[in-house]
N, C-alpha and C positions, 0 to 999 in steps of 0.2 A: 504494500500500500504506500503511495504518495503523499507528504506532510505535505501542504500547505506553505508556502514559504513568506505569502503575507503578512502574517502575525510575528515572525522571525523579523524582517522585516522593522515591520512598525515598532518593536518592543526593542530594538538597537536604534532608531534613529530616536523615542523617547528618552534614554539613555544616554543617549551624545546630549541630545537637548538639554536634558536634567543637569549634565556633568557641568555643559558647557554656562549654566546659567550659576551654578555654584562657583564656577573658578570666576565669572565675572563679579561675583557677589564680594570675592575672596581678594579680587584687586582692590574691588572700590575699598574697602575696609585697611587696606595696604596703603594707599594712596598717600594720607596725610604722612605715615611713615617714613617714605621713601621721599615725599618731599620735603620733610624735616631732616634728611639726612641730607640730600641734593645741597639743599641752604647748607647746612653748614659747613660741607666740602666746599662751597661758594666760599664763603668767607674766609675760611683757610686759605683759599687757593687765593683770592684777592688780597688777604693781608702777607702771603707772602711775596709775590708778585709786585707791590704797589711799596714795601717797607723795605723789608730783605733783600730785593731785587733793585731797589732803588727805580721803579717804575711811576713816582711820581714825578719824577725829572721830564719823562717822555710825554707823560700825563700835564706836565705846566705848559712844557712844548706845543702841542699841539694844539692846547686850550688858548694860546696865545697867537697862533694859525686862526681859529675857528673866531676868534674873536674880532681877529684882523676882518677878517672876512663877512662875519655880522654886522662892522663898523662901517663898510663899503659898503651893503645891501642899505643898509639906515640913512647915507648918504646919495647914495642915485635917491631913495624915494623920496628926500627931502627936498631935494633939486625938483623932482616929478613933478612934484607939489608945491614950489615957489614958482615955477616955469608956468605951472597951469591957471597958477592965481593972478599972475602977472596977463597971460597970454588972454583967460577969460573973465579973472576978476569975478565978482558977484553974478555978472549975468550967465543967463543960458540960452545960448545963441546956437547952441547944438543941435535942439530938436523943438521941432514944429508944435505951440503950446495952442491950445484949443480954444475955439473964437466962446463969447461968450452966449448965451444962451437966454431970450426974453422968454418970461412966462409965458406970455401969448403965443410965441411962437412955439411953445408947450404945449400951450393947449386948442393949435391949431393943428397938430401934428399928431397929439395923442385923442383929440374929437374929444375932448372934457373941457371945463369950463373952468375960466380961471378960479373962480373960489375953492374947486377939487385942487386945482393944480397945486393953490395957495396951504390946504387943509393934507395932502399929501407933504408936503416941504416942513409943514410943523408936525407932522405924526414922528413919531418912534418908531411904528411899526407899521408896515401894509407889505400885502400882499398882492402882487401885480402880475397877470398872466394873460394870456394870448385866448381865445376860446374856440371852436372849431372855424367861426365863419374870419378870423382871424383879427376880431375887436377886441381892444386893449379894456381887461378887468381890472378892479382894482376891490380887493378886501379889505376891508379896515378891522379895525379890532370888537366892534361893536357890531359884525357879518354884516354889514349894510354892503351891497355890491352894486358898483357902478361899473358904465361901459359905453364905450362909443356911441353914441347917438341916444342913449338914453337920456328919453326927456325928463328924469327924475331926477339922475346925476348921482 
């Protein structure tokens, strides 16, 4: 007679699974461990390197490189920046600033009446939207809904 080799099978891959979910269980609990040890071979390694090595010397050196080099970035941007103040001062002649905008022609554009238009500019809050025939609504807090061409407003 023929075993079955499914159940062989499935009772080894739970197995691995099992195993493999305890050894993960077994690092994380390791972890703080190994990097409390990490750190402190760091330290050794750093204070021996930086004191007994005499690696702050190289350590001044280079700080004095990287600083040189900070002091030149600080300085193009400060030029940037007196050049630009000079060159545009206060104004902004860079980019095209937007005409102004009369009520009326608010609300000749949106079909509401200047008192809406007026009562929209002192609200806090409203809600403005399009509706299917594509007339501009407007909700206020109070649900009163107005809209183009309504003669109620």
């Amino acid at each position: 007679m023929r075993r079955k080799r499914f159940p062989v099978l499935a009772n080894r891959a739970l197995v691995l699974v099992v195993t493999g979910l305890f050894w993960l269980v077994w690092l994380y609990l390791l972890a703080p461990l190994a990097s409390l040890l990490l750190w402190f071979a760091g330290v050794r390694i750093f204070s021996t390197e930086m004191f007994d090595r005499g690696g702050y010397v190289a350590l001044e050196q280079e700080l004095s490189n990287y600083g040189a080099a900070a002091l030149g970035i600080l300085c193009a941007v400060a030029a940037w920046v007196i050049w630009n103040k000079k060159r545009y001062g206060n104004r902004n002649t860079r980019t095209i600033q937007p005409l102004y905008v009369r009520n009326s022609e608010l609300a000749e554009f949106s079909g509401l009446r200047l008192p809406e238009i007026r009562k929209l500019q002192a609200s806090k809050q409203a809600t403005v939207f399009f509706d299917g025939s594509k007339r501009l609504l407007v909700r206020h807090s109070q649900g009163k809904v107005a809209y183009k061409g309504d003669p109620e407003g």
